[in-house]
C-alpha positions as CSV (number, residue, x, y, z in Angstrom):
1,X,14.3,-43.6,22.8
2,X,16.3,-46.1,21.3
3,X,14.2,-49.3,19.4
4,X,14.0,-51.9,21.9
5,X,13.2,-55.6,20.9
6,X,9.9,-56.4,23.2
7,X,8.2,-60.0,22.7
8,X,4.4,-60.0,24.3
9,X,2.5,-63.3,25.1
10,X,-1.6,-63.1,24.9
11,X,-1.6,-60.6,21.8
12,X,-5.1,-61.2,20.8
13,X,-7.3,-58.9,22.7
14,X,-7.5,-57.0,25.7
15,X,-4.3,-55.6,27.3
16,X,-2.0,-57.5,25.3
17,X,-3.0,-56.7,22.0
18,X,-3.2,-52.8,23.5
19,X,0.6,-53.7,24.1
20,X,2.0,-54.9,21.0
21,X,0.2,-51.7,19.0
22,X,1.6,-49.3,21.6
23,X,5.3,-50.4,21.4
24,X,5.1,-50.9,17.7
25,X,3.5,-47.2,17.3
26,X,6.4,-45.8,19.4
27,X,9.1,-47.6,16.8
28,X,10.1,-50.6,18.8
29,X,9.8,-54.0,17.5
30,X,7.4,-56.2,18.6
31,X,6.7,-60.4,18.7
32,X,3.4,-60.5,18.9
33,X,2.7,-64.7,20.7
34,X,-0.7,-65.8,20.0
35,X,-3.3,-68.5,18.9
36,X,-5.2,-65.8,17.1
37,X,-3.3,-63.1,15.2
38,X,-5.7,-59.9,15.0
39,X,-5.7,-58.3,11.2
40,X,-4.1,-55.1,13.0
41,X,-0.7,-56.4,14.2
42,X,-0.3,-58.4,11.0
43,X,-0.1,-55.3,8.7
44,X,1.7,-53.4,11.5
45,X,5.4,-53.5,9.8
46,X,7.2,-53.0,13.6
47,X,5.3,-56.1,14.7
48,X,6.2,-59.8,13.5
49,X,3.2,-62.0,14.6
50,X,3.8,-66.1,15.9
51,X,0.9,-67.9,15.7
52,X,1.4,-70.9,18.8
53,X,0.4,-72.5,21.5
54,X,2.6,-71.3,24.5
55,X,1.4,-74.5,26.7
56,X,3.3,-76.2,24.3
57,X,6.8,-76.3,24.5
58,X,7.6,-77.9,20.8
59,X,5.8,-74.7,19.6
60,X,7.6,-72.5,22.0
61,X,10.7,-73.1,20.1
62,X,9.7,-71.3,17.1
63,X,10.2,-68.3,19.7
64,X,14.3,-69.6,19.6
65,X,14.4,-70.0,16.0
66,X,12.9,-66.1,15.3
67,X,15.2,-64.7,18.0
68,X,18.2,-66.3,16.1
69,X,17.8,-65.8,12.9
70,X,17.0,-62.0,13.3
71,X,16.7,-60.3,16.6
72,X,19.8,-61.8,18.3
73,X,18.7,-60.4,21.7
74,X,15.8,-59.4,23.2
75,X,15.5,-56.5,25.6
76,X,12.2,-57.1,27.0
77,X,9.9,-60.0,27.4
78,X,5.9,-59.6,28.9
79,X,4.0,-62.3,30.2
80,X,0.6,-61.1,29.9
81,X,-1.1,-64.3,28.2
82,X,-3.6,-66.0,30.9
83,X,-6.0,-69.0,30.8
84,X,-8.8,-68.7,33.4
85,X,-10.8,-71.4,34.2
86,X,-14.5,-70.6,36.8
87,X,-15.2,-73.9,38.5
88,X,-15.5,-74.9,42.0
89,X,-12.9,-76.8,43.2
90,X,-14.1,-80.2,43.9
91,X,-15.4,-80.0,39.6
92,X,-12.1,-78.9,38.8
93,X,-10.7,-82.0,36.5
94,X,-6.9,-83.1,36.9
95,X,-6.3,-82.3,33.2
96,X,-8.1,-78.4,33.7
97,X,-5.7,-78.0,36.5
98,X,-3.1,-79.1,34.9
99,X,-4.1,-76.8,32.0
100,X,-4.4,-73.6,33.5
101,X,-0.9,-74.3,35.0
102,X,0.6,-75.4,31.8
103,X,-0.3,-71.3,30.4
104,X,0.1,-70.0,33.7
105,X,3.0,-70.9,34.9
106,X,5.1,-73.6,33.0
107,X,5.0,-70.9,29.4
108,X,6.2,-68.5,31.5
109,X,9.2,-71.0,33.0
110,X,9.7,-72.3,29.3
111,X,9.5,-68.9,27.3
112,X,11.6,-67.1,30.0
113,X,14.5,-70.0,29.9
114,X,14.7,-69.5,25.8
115,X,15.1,-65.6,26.0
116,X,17.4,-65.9,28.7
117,X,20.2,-66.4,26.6
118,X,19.0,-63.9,24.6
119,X,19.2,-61.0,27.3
120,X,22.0,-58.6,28.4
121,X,22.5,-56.1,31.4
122,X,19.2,-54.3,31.3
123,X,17.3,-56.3,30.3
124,X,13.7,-56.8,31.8
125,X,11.2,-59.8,32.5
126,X,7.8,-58.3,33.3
127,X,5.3,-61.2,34.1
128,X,1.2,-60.2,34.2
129,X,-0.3,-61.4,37.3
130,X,-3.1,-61.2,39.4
131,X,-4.2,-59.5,42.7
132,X,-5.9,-63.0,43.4
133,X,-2.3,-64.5,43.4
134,X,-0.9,-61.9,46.2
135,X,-0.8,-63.8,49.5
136,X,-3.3,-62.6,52.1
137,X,-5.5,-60.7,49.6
138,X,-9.5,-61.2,48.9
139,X,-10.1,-64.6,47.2
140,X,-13.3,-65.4,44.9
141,X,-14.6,-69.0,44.9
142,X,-14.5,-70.7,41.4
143,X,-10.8,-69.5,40.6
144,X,-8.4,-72.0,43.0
145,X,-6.4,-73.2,39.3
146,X,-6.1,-70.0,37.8
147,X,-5.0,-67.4,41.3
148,X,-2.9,-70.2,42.8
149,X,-1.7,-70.3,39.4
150,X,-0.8,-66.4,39.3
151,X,1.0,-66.9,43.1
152,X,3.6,-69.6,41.7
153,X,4.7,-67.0,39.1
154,X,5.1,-64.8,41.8
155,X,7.4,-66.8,43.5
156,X,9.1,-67.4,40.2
157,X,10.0,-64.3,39.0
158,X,11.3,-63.6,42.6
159,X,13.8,-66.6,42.2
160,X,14.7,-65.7,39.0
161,X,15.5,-61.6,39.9
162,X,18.0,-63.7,42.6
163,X,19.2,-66.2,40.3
164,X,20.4,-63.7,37.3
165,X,20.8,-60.3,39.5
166,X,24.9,-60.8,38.4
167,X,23.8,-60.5,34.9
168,X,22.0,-57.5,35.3
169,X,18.5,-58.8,33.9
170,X,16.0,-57.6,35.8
171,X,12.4,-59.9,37.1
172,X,9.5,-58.3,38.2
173,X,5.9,-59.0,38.3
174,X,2.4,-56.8,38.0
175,X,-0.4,-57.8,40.2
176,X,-3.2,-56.6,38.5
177,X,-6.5,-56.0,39.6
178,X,-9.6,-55.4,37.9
179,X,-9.4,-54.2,34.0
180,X,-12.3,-54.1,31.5
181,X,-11.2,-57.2,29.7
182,X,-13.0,-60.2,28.5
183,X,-11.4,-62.3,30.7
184,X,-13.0,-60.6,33.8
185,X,-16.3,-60.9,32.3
186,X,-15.7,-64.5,32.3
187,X,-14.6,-64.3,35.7
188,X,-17.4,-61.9,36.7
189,X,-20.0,-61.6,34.6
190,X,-21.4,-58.3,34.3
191,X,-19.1,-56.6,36.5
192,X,-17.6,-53.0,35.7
193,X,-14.3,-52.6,36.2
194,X,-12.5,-48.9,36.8
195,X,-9.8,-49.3,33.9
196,X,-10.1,-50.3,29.9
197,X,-7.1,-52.4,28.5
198,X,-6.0,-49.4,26.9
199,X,-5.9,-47.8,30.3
200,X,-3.7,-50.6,32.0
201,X,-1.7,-51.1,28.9
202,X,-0.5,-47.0,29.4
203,X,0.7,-48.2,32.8
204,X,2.8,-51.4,31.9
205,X,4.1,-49.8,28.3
206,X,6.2,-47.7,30.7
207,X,6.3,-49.9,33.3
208,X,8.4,-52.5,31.1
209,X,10.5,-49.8,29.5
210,X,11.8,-48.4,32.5
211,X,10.8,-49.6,35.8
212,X,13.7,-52.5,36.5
213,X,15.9,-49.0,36.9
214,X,14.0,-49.2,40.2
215,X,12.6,-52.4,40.9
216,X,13.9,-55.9,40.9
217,X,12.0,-58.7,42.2
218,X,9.9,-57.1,43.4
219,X,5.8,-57.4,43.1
220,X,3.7,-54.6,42.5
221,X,-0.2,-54.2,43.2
222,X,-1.9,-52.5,40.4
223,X,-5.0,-52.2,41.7
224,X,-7.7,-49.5,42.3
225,X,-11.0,-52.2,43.0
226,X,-12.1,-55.5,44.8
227,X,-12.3,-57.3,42.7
């Protein structure tokens, strides 16, 4: 398979570090987006690591600057990065909403209007959601910010499939549901989920390399558990 330029949001652990080693192993190139670059993608010479904060759009643009000066396009773009935040709703802070939203959903807006640019016919969006974001699912107390979070991007990437379907880039979302990460621990502690990070990163690795030759806004439920 030809090298593909893939840029992955939430490197640091879990599923997106799985990610950026699997597509750099297989030969693409990889921009690894991160507050925390692990020692592994650094001396991984397919992956170029961006140490930012993706809630900030001023960083964000460091994103443009890499893409110009040496990709030129970009062929596929993951959302996976995620903040969570456990609080019941009436604790929940106007700033902590905000936050959650400001990963969530408004990096995803922001990152996904600087690639667009960026992107030719085949190209594919794939944005990381959550089962708790699928309307007329199970819902968990403590998480109202972070799933109502996960349904706007949803809606987004459903707009966006519309909005660019002419220029043949493709939008489409995961819905995931429980994976061994330690995000679900912080979500629910002690909890075993069915699949590792490595397990769920198999599925999207092919997934973003191949499904928009079936799917276009469309969302997809990845999920074996409740949670």
């Amino acid at each position: 398979m030809k090298s593909k330029n893939i840029i992955i949001t939430g490197t640091s652990r879990g599923i997106g570090y799985e990610l950026a080693m699997q597509f750099a192993n297989a030969g693409h190139q990889v921009l690894a987006i991160s507050r925390k670059t692990p020692k592994e993608l650094i001396e991984n010479p397919n992956i170029t690591c961006l140490s930012i904060d993706i809630s900030n759009p001023e960083e964000l643009l460091q994103v443009e600057n890499f893409i110009n000066r040496t990709w030129k396009k970009v062929d596929v773009l993951i959302h996976n990065a995620g903040s969570l935040l456990h609080k019941q709703f009436t604790q929940i802070t106007s700033e902590e909403f905000q936050n959650i939203y400001k990963v969530n959903v408004f990096a995803v807006a922001e990152l996904t209007k600087i690639c667009i640019p960026f992107m030719e016919k085949g190209s594919h969006v794939v944005t990381i959601s959550s089962m708790g974001g699928i309307q007329g699912s199970m819902k968990f107390a403590g998480l109202a910010a972070y799933s109502s979070s996960k349904g706007a991007v949803i809606t987004l990437s459903e707009l966006l499939a519309e909005e660019y379907k002419e220029q043949g880039i493709s939008f489409n979302v995961l819905a995931l549901g429980a994976v061994n990460t330690e995000m679900l621990q912080e979500a629910f502690p002690g909890y075993e989920a069915p699949l590792s990070a490595k397990e769920m990163a198999d599925y999207i690795f092919n997934f973003a390399l191949t499904g928009n030759k079936y799917y276009n806004g469309k969302v997809l439920q990845v999920s074996s558990s409740t949670p």
